[in-house]
Backbone bond lengths (Angstrom), bond angles and torsions (degrees), N, CA, C in turn:
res aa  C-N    CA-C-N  psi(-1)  N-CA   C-N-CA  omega(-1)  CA-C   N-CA-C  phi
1 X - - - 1.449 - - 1.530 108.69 -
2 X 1.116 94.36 113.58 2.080 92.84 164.13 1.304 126.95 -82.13
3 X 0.830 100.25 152.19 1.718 115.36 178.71 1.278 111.63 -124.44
4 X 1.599 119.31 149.23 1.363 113.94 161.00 1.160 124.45 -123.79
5 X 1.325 135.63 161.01 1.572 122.82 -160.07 1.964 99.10 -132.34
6 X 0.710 93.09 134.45 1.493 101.42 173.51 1.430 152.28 -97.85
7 X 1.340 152.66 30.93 1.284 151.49 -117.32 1.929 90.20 -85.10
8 X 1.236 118.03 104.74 1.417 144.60 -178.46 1.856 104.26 -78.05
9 X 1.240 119.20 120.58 1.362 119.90 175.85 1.503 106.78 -126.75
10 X 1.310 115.60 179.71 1.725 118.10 158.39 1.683 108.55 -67.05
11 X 0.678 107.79 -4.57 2.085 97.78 -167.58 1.625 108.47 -143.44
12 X 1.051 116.27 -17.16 1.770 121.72 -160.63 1.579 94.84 -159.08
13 X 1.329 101.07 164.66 2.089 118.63 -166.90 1.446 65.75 -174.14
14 X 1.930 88.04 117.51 1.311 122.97 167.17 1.763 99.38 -83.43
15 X 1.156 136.31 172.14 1.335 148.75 177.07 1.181 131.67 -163.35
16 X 1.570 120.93 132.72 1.826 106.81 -140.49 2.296 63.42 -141.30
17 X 1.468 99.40 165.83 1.347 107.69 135.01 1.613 129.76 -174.76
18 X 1.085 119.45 128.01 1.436 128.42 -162.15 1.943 111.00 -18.84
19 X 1.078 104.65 -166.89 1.684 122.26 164.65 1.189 93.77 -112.50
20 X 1.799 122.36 156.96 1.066 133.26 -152.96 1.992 104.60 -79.45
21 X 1.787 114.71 -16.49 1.064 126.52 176.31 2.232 117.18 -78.97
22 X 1.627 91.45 1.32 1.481 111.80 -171.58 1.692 119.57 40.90
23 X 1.810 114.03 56.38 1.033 144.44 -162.83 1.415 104.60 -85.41
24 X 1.762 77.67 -81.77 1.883 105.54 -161.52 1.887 108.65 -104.96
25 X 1.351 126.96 156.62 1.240 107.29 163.17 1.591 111.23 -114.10
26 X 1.143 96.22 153.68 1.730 93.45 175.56 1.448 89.56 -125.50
27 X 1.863 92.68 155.83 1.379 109.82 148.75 1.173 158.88 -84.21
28 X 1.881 130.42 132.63 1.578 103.06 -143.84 1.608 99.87 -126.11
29 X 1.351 128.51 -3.82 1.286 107.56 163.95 2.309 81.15 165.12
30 X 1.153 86.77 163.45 1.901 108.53 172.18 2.174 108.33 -107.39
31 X 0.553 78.93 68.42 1.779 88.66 169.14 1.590 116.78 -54.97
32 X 1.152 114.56 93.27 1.697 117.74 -171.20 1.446 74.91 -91.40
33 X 1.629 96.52 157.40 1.872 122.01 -171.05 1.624 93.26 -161.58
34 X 1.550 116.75 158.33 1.757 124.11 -175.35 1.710 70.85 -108.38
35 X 1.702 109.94 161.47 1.374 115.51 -179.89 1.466 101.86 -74.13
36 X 1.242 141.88 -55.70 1.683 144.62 166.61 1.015 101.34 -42.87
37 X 1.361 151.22 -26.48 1.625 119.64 -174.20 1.405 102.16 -125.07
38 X 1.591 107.66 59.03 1.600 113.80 171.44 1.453 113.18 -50.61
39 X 0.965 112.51 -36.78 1.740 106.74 178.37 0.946 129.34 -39.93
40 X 1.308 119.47 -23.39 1.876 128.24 -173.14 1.586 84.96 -73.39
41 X 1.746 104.27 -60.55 1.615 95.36 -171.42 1.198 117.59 -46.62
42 X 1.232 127.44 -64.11 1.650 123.19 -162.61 1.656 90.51 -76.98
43 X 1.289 153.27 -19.73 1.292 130.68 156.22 2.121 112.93 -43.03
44 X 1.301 78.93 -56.16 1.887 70.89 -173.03 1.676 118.06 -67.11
45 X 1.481 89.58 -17.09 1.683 95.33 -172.98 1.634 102.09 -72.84
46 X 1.033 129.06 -35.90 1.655 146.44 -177.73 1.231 95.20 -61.30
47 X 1.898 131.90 -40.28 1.207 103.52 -149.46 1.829 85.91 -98.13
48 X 1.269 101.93 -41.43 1.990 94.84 172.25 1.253 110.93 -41.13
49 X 1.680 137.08 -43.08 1.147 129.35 -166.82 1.662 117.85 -74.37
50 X 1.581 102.95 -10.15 1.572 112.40 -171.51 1.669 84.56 -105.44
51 X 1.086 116.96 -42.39 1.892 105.27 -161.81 1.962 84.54 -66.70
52 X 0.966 135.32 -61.50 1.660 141.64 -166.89 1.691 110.62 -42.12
53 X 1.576 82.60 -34.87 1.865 99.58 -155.02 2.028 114.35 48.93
54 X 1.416 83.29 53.05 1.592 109.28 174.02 1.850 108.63 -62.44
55 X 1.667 106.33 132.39 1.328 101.04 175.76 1.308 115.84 -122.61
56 X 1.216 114.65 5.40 1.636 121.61 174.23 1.611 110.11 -147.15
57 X 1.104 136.67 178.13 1.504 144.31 -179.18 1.845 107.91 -152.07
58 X 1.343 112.53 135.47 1.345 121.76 155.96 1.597 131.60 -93.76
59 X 1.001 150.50 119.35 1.508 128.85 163.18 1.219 110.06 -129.62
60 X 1.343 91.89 145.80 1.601 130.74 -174.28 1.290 93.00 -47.91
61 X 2.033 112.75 132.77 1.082 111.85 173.51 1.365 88.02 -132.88
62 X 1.508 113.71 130.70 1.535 136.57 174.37 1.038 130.15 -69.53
63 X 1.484 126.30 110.60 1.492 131.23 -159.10 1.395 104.20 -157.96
64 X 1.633 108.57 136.00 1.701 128.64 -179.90 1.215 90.92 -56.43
65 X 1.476 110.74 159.51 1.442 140.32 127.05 1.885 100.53 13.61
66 X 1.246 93.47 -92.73 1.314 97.47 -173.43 1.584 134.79 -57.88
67 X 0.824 138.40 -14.65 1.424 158.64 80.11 1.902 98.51 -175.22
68 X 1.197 95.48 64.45 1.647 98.37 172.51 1.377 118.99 -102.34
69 X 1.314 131.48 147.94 1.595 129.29 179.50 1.593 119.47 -51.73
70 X 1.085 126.78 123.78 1.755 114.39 176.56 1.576 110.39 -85.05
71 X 1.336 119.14 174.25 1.065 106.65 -177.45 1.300 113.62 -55.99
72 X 1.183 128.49 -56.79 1.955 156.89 166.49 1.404 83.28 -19.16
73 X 1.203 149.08 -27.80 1.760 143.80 -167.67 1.416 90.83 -71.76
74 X 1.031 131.33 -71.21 1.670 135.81 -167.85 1.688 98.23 -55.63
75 X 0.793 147.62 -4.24 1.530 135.16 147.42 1.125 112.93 -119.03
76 X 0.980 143.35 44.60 1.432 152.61 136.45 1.767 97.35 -103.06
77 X 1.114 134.25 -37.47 1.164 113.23 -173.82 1.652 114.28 -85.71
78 X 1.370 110.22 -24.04 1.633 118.68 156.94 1.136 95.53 -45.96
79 X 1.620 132.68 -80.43 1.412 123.28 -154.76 1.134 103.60 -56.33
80 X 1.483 143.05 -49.91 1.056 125.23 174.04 1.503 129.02 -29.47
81 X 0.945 116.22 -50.08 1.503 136.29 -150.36 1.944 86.74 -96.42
82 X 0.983 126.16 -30.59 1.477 129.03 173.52 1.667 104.45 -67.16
83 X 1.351 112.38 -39.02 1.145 118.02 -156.98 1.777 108.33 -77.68
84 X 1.556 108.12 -28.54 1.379 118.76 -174.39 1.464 115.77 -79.98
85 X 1.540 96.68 -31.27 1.752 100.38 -175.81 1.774 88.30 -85.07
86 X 0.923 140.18 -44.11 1.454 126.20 -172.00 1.218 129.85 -76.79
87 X 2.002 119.11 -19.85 1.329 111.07 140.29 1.164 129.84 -123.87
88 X 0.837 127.78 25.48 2.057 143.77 154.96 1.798 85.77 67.62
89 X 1.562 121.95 71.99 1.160 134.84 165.09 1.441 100.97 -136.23
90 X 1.292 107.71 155.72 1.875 120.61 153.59 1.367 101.50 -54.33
91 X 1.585 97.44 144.25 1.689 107.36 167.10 1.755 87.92 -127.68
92 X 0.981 114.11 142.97 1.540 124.85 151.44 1.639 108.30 -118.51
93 X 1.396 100.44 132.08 1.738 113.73 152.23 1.971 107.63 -81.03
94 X 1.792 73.45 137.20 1.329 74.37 177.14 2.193 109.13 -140.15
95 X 0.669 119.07 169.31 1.971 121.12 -152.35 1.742 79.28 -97.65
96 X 1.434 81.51 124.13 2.019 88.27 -160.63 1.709 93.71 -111.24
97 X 1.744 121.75 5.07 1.448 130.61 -146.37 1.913 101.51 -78.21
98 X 1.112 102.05 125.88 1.384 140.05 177.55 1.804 103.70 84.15
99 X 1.142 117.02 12.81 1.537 118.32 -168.58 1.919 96.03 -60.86
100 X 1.090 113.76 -50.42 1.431 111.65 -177.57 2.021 128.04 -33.34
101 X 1.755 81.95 -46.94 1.286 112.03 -176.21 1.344 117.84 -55.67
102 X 1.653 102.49 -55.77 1.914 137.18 -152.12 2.212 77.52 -74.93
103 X 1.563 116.34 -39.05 1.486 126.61 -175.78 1.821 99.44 -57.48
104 X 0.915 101.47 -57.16 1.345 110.04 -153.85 1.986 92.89 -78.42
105 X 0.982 103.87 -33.88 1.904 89.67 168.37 1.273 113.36 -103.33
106 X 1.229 133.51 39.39 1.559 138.78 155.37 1.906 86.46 -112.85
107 X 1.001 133.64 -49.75 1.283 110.72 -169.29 1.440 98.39 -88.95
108 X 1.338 131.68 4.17 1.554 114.13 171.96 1.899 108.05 -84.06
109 X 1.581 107.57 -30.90 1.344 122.45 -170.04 1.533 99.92 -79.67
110 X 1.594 127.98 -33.18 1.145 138.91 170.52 1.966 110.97 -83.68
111 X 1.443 109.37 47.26 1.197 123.04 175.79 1.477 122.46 34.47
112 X 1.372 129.34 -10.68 1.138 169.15 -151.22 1.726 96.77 -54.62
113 X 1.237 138.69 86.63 1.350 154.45 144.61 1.731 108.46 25.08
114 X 1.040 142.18 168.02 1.773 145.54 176.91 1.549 84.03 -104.24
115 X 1.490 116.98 -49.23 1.256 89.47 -166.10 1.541 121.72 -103.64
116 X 1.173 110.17 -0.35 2.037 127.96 150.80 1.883 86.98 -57.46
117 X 1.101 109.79 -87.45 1.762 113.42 -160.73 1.291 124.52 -28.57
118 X 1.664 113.23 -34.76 1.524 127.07 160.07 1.216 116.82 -45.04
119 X 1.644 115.44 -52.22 1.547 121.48 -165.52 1.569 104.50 -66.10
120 X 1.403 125.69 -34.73 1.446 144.08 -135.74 1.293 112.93 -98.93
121 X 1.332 95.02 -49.26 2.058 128.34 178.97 1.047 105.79 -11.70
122 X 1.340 117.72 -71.85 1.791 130.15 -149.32 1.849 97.06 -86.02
123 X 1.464 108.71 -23.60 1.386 121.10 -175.81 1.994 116.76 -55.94
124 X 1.830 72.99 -55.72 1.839 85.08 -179.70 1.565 116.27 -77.90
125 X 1.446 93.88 -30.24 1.853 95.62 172.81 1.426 114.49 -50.48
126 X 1.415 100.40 -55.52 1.520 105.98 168.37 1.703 126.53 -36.69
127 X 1.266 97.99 -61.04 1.406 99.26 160.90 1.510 119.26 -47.87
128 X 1.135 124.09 -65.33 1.522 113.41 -174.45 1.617 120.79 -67.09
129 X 1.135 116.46 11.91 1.537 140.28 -160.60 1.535 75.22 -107.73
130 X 1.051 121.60 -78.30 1.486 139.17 -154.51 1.692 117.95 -65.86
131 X 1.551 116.22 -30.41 1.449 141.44 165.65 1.369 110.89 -66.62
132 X 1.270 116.23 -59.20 1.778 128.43 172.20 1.652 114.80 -34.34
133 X 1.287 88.80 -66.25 1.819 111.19 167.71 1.244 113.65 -46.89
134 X 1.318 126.58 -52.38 1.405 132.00 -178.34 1.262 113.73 -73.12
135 X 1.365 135.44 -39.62 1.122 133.36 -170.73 1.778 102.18 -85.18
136 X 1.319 122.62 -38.81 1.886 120.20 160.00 0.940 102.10 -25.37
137 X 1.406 122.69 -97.47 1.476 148.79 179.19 1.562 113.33 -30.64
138 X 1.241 131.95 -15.40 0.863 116.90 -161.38 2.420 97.01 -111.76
139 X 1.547 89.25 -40.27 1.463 102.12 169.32 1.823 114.56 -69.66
140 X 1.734 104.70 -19.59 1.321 99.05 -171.13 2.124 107.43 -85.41
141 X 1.698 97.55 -13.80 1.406 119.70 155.88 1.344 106.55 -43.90
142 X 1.091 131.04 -72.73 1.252 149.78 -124.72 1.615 89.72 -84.37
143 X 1.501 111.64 -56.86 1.306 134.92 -176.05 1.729 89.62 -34.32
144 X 1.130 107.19 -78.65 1.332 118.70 -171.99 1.319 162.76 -54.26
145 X 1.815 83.94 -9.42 1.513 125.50 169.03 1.776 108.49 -81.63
């Protein structure tokens, strides 16, 4: 089963999505969108979710340090909730907090350009948004066996 994971911004939605065994996540592209013409977004998101044959989705839900909601939480949970009525899948929120950061020093340690790392950012966040999730779920398996 695939999954896809999402790191949701004002301008760009990073996009990660598992292996079909829901292991590993990879990264699959940064989708810049204007906020009024969401359609492009959920157009491309429809067609990744049909090329993947994706059966669930994660997105990054934004939270301090301490693990409190940021403002950025209340539109991430819209998109969420956009995302379920428009493709009749599960969405889970998931605590996306310092993922940006942990992004930005894997591509700083991976020599990775200022202006490559811009394009990428929301890409790899996604991924580690999407890895976190997988690896829960996968130990909370384990738990349960």
């Amino acid at each position: 089963m695939r999954i896809m994971g999402l790191d949701f911004g004002t301008v760009t939605v990073g996009v990660a999505v598992s292996d079909p065994l829901g292991l590993t996540a990879q990264g699959i592209e940064t989708i810049r969108y204007v906020e009024h013409k969401k359609n492009v977004l959920f157009d491309r998101l429809g067609e990744l979710i049909e090329q993947y044959a994706v059966q669930s989705i994660v997105v990054g839900l934004p939270k301090d340090l301490i693990g409190t909601e940021t403002e950025r939480a209340a539109a991430s949970k819209s998109f969420a909730k956009s995302l379920r009525r428009k493709f009749h899948l599960p969405v889970d929120l998931w605590d996306e907090r310092l993922t940006t950061m942990a992004a930005e020093r894997i591509l700083i340690a991976a020599d990775v350009s200022r202006s490559k790392r811009k394009k990428v950012i929301d890409m790899e966040a996604a991924v580690l948004i999407l890895q976190s999730y997988l690896d829960k779920k996968r130990m909370e398996k384990k738990r349960d066996e």
